[in-house]
C-alpha positions in Angstrom: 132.7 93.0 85.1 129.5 93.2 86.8 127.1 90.1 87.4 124.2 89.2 85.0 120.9 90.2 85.9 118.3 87.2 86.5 116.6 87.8 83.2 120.1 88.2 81.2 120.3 84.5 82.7 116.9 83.4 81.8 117.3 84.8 78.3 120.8 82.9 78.3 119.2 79.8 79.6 116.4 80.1 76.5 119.2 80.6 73.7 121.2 77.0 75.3 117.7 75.2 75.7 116.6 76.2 71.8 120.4 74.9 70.8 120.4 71.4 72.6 116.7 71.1 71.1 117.9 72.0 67.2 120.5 69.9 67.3 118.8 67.0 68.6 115.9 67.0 65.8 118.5 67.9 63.7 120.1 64.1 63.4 123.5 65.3 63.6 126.1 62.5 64.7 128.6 63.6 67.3 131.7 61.7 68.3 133.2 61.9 71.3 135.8 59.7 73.5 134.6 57.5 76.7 136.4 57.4 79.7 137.4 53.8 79.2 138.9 55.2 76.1 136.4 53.9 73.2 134.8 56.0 70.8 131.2 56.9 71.0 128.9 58.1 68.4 125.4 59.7 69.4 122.5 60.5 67.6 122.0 57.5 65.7 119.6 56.2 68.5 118.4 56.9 71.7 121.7 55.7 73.3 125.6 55.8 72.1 127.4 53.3 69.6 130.7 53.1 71.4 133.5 50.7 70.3 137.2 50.7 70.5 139.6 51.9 67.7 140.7 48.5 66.1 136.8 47.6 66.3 136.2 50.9 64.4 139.1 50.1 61.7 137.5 46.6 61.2 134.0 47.9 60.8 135.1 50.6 58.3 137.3 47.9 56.7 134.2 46.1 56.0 131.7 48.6 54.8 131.4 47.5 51.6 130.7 44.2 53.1 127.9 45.3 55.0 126.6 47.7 52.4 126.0 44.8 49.9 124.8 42.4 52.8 122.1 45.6 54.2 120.7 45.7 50.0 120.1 41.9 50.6 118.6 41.7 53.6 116.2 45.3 53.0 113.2 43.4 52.9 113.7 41.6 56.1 114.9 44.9 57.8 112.3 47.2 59.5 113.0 50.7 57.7 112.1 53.8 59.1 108.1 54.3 58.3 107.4 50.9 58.3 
């Protein structure tokens, strides 16, 4: 197989440059796992959420919880816009 020629690997570079950059203004979350073994989410923010599994089971076991107390509290909350 012979090597890629320097503007095969600038035109290579381009197509992974315009993919990083559409799927960061796309909003997509993305999970992945920390070395210390935690889960981290990105792109809700400029940096990760990461917590461990049982802290992840006991925040999804009280979503509804914090659903009804996030309508409560919306107009204390800064929104997005605001």
């Amino acid at each position: 197989m012979a090597e890629p020629t320097y503007e095969e690997l600038k035109a290579r570079l381009q197509d992974l440059e315009k993919q990083v950059e559409t799927k960061k203004r796309s909003g997509a979350m993305e999970f992945r796992v920390s070395e210390k073994g935690g889960v981290s989410v990105y792109g809700l923010g400029r940096f990760p959420v990461t917590l461990y599994y049982e802290q992840w089971t006991r925040l999804l076991d009280a979503s509804e919880n914090l659903r009804a107390f996030l309508e409560e509290n919306k107009d204390k909350l800064k929104l997005k816009g605001q």
